[in-house]
C-alpha positions as YAML, in Angstrom:
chain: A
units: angstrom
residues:
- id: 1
  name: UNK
  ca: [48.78, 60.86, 116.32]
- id: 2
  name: UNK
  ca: [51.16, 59.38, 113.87]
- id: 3
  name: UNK
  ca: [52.63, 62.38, 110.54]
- id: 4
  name: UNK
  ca: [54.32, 60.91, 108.20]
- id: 5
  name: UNK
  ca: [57.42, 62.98, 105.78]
- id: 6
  name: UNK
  ca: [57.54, 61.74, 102.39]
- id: 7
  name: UNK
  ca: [61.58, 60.81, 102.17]
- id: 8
  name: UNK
  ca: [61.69, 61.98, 98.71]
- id: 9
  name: UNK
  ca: [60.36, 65.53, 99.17]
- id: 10
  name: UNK
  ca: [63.28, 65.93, 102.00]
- id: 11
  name: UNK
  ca: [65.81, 64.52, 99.73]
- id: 12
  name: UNK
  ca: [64.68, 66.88, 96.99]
- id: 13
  name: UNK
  ca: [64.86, 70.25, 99.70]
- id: 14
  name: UNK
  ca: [68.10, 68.82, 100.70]
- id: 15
  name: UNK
  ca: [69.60, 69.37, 97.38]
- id: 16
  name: UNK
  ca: [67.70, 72.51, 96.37]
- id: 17
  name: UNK
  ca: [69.00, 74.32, 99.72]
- id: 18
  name: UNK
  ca: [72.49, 72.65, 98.57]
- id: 19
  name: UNK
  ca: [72.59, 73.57, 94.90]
- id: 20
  name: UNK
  ca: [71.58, 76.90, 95.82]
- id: 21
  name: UNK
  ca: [74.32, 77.51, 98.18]
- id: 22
  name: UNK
  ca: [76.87, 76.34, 96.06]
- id: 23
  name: UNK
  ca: [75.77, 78.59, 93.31]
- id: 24
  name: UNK
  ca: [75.77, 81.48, 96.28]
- id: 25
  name: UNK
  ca: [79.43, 81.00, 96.89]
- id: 26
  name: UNK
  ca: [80.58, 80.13, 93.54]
- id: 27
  name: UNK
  ca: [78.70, 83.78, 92.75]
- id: 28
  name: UNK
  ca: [80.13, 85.21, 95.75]
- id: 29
  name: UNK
  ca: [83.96, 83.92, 94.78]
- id: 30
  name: UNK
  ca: [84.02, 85.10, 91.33]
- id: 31
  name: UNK
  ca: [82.22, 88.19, 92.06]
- id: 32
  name: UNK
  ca: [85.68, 88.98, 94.54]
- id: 33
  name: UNK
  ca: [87.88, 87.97, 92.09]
- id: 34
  name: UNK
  ca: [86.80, 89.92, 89.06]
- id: 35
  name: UNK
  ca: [86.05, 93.22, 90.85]
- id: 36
  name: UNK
  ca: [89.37, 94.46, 92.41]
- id: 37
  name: UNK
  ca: [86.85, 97.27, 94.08]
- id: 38
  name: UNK
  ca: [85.43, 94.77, 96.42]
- id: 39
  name: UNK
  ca: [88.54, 92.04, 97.08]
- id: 40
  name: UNK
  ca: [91.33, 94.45, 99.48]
- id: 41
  name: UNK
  ca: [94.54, 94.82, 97.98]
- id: 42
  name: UNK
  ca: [97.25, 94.43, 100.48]
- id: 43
  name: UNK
  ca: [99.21, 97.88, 100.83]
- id: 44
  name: UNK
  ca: [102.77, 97.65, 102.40]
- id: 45
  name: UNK
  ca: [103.03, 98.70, 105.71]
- id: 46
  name: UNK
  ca: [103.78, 102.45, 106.59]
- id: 47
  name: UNK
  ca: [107.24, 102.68, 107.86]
- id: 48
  name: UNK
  ca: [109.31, 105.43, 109.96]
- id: 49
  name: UNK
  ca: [112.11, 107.59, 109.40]
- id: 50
  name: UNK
  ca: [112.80, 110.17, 112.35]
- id: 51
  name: UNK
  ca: [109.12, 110.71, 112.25]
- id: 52
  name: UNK
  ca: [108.52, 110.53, 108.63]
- id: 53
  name: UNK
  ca: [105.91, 108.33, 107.56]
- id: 54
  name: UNK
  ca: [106.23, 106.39, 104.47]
- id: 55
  name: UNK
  ca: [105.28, 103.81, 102.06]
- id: 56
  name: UNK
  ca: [107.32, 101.74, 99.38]
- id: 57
  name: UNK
  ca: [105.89, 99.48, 97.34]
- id: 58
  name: UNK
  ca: [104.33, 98.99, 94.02]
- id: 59
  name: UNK
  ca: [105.57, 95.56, 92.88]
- id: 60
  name: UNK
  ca: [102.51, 94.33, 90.60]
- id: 61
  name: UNK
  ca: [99.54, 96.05, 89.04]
- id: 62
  name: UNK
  ca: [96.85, 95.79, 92.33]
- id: 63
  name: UNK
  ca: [99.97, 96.92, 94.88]
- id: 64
  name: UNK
  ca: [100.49, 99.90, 92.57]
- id: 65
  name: UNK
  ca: [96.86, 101.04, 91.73]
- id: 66
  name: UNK
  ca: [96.21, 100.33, 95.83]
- id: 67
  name: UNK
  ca: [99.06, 102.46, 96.81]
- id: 68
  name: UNK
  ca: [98.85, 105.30, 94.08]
- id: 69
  name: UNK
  ca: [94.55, 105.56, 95.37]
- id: 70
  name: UNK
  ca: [96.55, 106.09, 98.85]
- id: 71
  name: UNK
  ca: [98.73, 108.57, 97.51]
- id: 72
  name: UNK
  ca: [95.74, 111.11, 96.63]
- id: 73
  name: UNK
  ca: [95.88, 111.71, 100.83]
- id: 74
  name: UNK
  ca: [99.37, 111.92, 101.25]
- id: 75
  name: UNK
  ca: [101.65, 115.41, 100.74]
- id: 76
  name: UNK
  ca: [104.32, 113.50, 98.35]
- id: 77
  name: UNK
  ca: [103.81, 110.76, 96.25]
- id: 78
  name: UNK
  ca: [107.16, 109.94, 93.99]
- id: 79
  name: UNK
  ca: [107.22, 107.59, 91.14]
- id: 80
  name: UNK
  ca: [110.72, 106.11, 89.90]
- id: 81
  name: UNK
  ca: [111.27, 105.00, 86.24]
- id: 82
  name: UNK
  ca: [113.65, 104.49, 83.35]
- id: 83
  name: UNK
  ca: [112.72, 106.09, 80.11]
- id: 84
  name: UNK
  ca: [112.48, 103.90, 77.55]
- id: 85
  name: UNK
  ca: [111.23, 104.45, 73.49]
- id: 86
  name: UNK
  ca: [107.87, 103.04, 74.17]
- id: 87
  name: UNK
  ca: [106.75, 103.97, 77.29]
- id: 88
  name: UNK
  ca: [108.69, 104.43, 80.84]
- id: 89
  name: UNK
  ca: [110.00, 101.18, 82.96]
- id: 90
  name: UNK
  ca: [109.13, 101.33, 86.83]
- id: 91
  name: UNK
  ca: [112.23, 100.71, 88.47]
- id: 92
  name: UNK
  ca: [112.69, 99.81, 92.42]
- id: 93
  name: UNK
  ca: [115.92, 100.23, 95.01]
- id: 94
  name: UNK
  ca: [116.03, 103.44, 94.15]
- id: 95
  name: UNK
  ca: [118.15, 105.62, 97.10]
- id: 96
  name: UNK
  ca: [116.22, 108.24, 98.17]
- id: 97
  name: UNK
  ca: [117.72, 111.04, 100.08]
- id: 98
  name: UNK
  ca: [115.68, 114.33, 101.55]
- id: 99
  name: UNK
  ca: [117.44, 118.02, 103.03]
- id: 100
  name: UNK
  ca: [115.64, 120.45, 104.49]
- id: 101
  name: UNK
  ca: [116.68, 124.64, 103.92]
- id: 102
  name: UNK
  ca: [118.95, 123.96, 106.57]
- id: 103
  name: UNK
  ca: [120.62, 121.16, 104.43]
- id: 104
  name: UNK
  ca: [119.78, 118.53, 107.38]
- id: 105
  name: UNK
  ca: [119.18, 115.05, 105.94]
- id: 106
  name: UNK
  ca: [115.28, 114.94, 107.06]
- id: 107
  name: UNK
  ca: [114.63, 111.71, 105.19]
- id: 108
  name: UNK
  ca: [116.50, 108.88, 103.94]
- id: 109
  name: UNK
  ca: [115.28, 105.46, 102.45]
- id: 110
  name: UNK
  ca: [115.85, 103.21, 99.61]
- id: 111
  name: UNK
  ca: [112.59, 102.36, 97.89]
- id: 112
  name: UNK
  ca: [111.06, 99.31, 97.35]
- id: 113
  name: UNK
  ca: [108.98, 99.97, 94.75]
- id: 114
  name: UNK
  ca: [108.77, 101.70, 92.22]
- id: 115
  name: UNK
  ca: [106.47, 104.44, 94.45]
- id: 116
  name: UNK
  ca: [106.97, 105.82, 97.71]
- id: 117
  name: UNK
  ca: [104.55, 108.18, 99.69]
- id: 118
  name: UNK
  ca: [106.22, 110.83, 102.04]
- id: 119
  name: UNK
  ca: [103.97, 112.28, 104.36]
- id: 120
  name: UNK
  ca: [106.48, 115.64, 104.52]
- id: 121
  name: UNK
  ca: [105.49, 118.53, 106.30]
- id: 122
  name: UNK
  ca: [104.89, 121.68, 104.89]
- id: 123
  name: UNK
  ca: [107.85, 123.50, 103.30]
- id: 124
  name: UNK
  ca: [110.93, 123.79, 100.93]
- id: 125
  name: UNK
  ca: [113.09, 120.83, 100.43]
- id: 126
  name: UNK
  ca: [115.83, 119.27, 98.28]
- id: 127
  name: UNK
  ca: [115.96, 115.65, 97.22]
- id: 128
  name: UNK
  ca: [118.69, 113.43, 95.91]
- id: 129
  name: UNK
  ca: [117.71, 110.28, 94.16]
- id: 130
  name: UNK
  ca: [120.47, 107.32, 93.07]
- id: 131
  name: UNK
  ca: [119.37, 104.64, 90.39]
- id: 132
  name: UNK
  ca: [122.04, 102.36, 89.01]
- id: 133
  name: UNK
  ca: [124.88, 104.58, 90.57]
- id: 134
  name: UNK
  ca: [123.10, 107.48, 88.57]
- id: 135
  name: UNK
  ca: [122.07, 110.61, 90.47]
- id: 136
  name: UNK
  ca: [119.50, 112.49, 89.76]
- id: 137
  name: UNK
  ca: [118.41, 116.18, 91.74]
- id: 138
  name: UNK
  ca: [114.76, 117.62, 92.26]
- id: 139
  name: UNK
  ca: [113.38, 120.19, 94.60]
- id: 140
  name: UNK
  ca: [109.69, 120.28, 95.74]
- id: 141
  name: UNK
  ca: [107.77, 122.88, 97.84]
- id: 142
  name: UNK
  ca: [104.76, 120.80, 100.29]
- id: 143
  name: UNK
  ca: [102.08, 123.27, 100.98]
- id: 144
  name: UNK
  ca: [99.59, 122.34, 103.88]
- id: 145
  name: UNK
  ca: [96.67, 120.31, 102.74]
- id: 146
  name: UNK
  ca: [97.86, 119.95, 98.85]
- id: 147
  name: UNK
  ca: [99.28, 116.46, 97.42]
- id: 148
  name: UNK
  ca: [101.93, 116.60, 94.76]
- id: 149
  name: UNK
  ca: [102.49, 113.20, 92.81]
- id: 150
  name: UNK
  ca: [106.74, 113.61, 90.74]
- id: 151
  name: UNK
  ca: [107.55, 111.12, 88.41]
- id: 152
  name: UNK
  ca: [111.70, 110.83, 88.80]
- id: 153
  name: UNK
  ca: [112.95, 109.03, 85.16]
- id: 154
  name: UNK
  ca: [116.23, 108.47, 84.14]
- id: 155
  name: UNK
  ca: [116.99, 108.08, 81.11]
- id: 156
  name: UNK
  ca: [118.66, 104.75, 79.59]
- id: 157
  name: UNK
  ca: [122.09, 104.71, 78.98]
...
């Protein structure tokens, strides 16, 4: 028993199967790049201080937006700018200093970003920020299972 293929209706699967595939990824590729929901954003990695998680970072729109969505689940978020007449200026390498009531340094950092998350534990604190050799003072009060988001601006000299 002898079956013959007709070459031409194999050739013309062939690039069907291949056409459609192509339009499949192309779909796929541009589908990831125009919806930030579905590509992942890289977020910096967490970092330590005497058993103080946190996160600096912020450099770029996605790092920002990705890192301010994380700060919804974290006790502190702070957010460092320089007024300006039209709208505030992010601003990075910003010294970051926090006391407890005891006035022991709990926390100490200088940002790399212009936002850093603080996972703090619950209770009264000072903090001591340093932009440009510019000091600026702020207390907060963490209370168990609350977030609290500060925006720290100085203003331009």
């Amino acid at each position: 028993m002898f079956i013959s293929i007709d070459s031409n209706l194999t050739q013309k699967t062939y690039q069907v199967a291949m056409t459609t595939i192509k339009i499949l990824l192309i779909s796929t590729l541009f589908a990831l790049f125009l919806n930030p929901c579905l590509a992942q954003t890289n977020v910096p990695d967490s970092q330590n201080y005497q058993g103080i998680q946190y996160i600096s970072g912020g450099i770029g729109s996605e790092e920002s937006d990705a890192i301010l969505e994380l700060g919804k689940k974290w006790p502190l978020t702070l957010e460092f700018s320089q007024n300006h007449q039209q709208r505030p200026l992010w601003v990075a390498d910003v010294a970051v200093k926090i006391t407890n009531q005891k006035r022991k340094v709990i926390f100490s950092t200088i940002s790399e970003g212009p936002i850093l998350l603080i996972n703090l534990e619950p209770g009264s604190y000072e903090m001591d920020f340093i932009f440009e050799n510019r000091p600026l003072k702020r207390k907060v009060k963490i209370e168990e299972g609350k977030t609290q988001k500060l925006s720290i601006a100085w203003p331009i000299q």
